[in-house]
C-alpha positions in Angstrom: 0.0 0.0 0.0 1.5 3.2 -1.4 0.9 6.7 0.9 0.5 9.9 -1.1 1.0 12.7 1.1 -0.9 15.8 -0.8 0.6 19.5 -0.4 4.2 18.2 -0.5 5.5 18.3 -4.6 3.2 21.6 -4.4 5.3 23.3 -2.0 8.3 21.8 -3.7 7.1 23.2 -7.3 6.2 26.7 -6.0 9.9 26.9 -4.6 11.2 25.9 -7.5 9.7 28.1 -9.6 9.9 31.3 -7.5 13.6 30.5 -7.2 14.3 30.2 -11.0 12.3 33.5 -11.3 14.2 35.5 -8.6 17.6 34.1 -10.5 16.9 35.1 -13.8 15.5 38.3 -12.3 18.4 39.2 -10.7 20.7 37.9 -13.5 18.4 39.9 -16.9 18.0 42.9 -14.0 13.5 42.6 -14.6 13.4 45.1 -12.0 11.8 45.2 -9.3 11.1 41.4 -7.5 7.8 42.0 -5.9 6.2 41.1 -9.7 7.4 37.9 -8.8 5.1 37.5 -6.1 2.5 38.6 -8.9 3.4 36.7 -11.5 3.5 32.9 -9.7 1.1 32.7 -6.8 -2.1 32.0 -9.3 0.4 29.0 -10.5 0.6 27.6 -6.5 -3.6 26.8 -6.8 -2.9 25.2 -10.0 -0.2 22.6 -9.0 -1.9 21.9 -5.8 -4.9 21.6 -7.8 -3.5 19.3 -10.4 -1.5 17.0 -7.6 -5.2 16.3 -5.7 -6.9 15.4 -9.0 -3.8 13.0 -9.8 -3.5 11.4 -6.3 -7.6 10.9 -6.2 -7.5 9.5 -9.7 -4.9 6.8 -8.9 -6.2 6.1 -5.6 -9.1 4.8 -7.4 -7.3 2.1 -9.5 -4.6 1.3 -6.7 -4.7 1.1 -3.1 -3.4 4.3 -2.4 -3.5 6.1 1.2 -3.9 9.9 0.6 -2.6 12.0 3.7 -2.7 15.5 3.4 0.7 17.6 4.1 -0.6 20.6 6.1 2.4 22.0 7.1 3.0 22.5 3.3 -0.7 23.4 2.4 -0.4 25.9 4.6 2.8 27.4 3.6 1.5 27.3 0.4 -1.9 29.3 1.4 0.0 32.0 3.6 2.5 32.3 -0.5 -1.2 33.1 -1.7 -2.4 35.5 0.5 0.7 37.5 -0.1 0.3 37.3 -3.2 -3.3 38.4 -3.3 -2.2 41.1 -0.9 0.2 42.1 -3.5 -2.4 42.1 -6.4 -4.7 44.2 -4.2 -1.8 46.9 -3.4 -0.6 47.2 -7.1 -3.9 47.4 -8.2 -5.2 50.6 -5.6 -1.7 52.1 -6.9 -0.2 51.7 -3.6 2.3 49.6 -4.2 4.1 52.0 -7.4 3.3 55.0 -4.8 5.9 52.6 -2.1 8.4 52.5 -4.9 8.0 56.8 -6.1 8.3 57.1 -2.2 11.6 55.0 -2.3 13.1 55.9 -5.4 12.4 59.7 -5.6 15.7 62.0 -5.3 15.6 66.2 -4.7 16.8 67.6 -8.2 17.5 71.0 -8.6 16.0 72.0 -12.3 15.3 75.3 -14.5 11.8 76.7 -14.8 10.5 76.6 -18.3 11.0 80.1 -19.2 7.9 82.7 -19.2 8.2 85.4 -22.0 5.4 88.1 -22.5 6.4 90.4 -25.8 3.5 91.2 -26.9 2.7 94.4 -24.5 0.7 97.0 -27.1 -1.8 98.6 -25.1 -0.9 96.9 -22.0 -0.4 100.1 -19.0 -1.1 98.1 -16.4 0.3 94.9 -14.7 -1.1 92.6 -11.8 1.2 89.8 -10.8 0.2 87.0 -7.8 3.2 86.0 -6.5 2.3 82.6 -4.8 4.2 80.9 -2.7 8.1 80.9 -3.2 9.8 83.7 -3.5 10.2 85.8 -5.9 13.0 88.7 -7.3 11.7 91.5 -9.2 13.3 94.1 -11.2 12.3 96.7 -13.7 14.1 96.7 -17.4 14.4 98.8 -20.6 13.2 96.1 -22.5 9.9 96.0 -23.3 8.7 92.3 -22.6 7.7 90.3 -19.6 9.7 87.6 -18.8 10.3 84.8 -15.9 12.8 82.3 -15.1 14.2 80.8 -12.3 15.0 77.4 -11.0 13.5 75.1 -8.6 14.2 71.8 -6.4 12.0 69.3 -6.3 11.7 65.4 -5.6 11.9 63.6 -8.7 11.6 60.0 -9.9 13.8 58.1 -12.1 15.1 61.9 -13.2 11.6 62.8 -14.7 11.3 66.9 -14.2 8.3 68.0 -12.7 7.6 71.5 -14.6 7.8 70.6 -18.6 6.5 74.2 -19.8 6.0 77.4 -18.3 2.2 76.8 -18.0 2.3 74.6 -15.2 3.6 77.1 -12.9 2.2 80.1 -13.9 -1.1 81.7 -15.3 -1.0 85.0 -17.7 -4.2 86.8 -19.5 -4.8 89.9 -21.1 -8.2 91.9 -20.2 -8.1 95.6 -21.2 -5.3 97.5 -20.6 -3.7 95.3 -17.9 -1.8 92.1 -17.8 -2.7 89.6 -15.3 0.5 87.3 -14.1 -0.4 84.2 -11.2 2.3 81.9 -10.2 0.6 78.7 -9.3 1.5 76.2 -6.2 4.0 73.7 -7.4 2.8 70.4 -8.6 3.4 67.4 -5.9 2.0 64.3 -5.3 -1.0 63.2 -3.0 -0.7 61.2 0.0 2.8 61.9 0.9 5.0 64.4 2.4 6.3 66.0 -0.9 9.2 68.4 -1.0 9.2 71.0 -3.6 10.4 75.0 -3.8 11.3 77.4 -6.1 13.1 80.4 -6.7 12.1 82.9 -10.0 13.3 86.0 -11.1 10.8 88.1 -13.1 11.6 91.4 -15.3 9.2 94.2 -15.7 9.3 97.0 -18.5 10.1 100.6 -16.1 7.7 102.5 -17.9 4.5 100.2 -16.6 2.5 100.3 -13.5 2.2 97.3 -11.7 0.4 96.3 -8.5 1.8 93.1 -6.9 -0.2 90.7 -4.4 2.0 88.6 -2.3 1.6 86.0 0.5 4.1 85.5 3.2 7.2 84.3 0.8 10.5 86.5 1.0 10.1 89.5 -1.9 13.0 91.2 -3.5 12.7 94.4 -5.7 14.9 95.7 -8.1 13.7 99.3 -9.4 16.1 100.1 -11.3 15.3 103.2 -13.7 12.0 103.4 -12.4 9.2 105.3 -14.8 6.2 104.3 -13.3 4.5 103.8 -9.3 4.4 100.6 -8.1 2.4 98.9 -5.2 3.0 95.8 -3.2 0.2 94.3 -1.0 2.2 91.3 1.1 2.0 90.1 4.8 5.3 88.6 3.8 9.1 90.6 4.1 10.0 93.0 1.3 13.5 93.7 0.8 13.9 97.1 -2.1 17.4 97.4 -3.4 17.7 101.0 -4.4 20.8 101.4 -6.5 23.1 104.3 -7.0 21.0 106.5 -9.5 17.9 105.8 -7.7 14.5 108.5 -8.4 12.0 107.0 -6.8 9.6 107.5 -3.2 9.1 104.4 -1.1 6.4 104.7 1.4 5.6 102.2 3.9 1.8 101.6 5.6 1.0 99.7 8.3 3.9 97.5 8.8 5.5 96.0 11.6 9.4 96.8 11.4 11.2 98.9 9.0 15.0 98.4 8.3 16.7 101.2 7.1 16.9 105.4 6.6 13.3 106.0 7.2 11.5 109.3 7.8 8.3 109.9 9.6 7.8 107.2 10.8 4.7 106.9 12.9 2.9 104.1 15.5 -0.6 104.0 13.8 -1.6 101.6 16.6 -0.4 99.8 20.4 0.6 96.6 18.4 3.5 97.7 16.6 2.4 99.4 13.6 4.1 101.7 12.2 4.1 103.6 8.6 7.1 106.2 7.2 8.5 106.6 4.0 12.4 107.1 2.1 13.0 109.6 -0.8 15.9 108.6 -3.4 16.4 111.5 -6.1 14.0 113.7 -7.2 11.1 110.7 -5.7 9.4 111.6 -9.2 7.3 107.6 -8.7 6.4 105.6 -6.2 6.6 102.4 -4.6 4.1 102.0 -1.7 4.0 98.5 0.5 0.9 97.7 2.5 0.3 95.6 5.4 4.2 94.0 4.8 5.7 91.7 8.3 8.9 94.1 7.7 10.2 96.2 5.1 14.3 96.3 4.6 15.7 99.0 1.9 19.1 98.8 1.1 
């Protein structure tokens, strides 16, 4: 009398083949070994299948004692769960999110230049500086333009920001030009790192009103033909230059660094307005409701 002990050349074949599979793997780099578990489990069922249907079928035409190998059958069914889990996790996406999370690496990278040429009957210019800082300064030439760079997490060396649209809005109504830079792309669901840093030059000769948040500002009048105003709760630093012709005046603010006159407490908390004269103060540049003003 022959004993057949079930569950045993099942564990033995499911080895075997996830073995083979994590060698070649490894040796023809297939990436990444978890698709193993993906791949073979289904086959587990099958063989186990297949070895009760043979053992019952010869059992019938010889005398055959079937016993069941438990310890293997369940070995076998705890490979299958895992591999269910795993087929569950890549298909909700959070298995490839696991692998961003590991693989990702922070890049610094250029911001797809913004250029605005086209400025007939344009007077007027409204920019939203979102939320990284932001350099300003006024030029002969007459375009718009942005650039800058930014650091970000990236994955397998894929850039985040492919064209200039992705990080910033522009329209045209009427005579004034409407500029937005947007929030930086980033992934859900984890803690993503991303910042940026962008330079933007103005034409001298336009007004522009600028509406800030509480990122670091820096402005650059230089050659100033125009007023300017900056609403911010953020810190403005104003680099006047040498030939400077221009009158900054400061309301309600919390600290002012530098040669201020006038300057006043409007209230018991701390606010204070004044102002700074550089040349003839034929424009000027007035910053509202700023944490602290600093003008070099």
């Amino acid at each position: 009398m022959r004993t057949w002990r079930v569950g045993s050349f099942s564990m033995g074949a499911a080895l075997l083949l996830l073995g083979i599979f994590l060698l070649l793997s490894q040796v023809f780099k297939w990436g990444d070994p978890a698709v193993a578990l993906l791949s073979w489990w289904p086959f587990i069922f099958i063989v186990l299948g297949v070895e009760i249907i043979v053992y019952l079928a010869r059992s019938q035409k010889e005398k055959v004692v079937i016993q069941y190998d438990f310890i293997s059958i369940i070995f076998i069914a705890a490979l299958g769960t895992c591999g269910l889990a795993m087929a569950m996790l890549s298909a909700s996406g959070l298995l490839e999110l696991a692998g961003n999370v590991v693989r990702a690496e922070v890049q610094t990278a250029d911001l797809p230049k913004y250029e605005e040429a086209s400025l007939n009957g344009i007077d007027r210019i409204v920019v939203d500086t979102g939320t990284f800082p932001l350099t300003v300064e006024s030029t002969e030439e007459k375009a718009v333009s942005l650039f800058g760079t930014y650091q970000d997490e990236a994955i397998n060396g894929e850039k985040l920001i492919k064209n200039a649209s992705e990080y910033v809005l522009a329209e045209k109504k009427g005579d004034t030009l409407f500029i937005k830079l947007k929030e930086l792309p980033r992934q859900r669901f984890i803690d993503h790192y991303s910042d940026a840093d962008a330079t933007l030059l103005i034409p001298a000769d336009k007004e522009v009103e600028f509406k800030g948040s509480e990122r670091n500002l820096t402005f650059k009048p230089r050659g100033l033909k125009n007023d300017w105003e900056i609403n911010t709760s953020g810190w403005v630093k104003i680099e006047s230059g040498e030939k400077a012709d221009m009158k900054i005046e400061a309301n309600k603010v919390y600290e002012l660094e530098g040669e201020w006159k006038n300057i006043k407490d409007i209230n018991a908390e701390g606010i204070k307005s004044g102002h700074i004269s550089f040349g003839k103060g034929t424009n000027t540049i007035t910053i509202n409701h700023a944490n602290m003003v600093e003008v070099d």
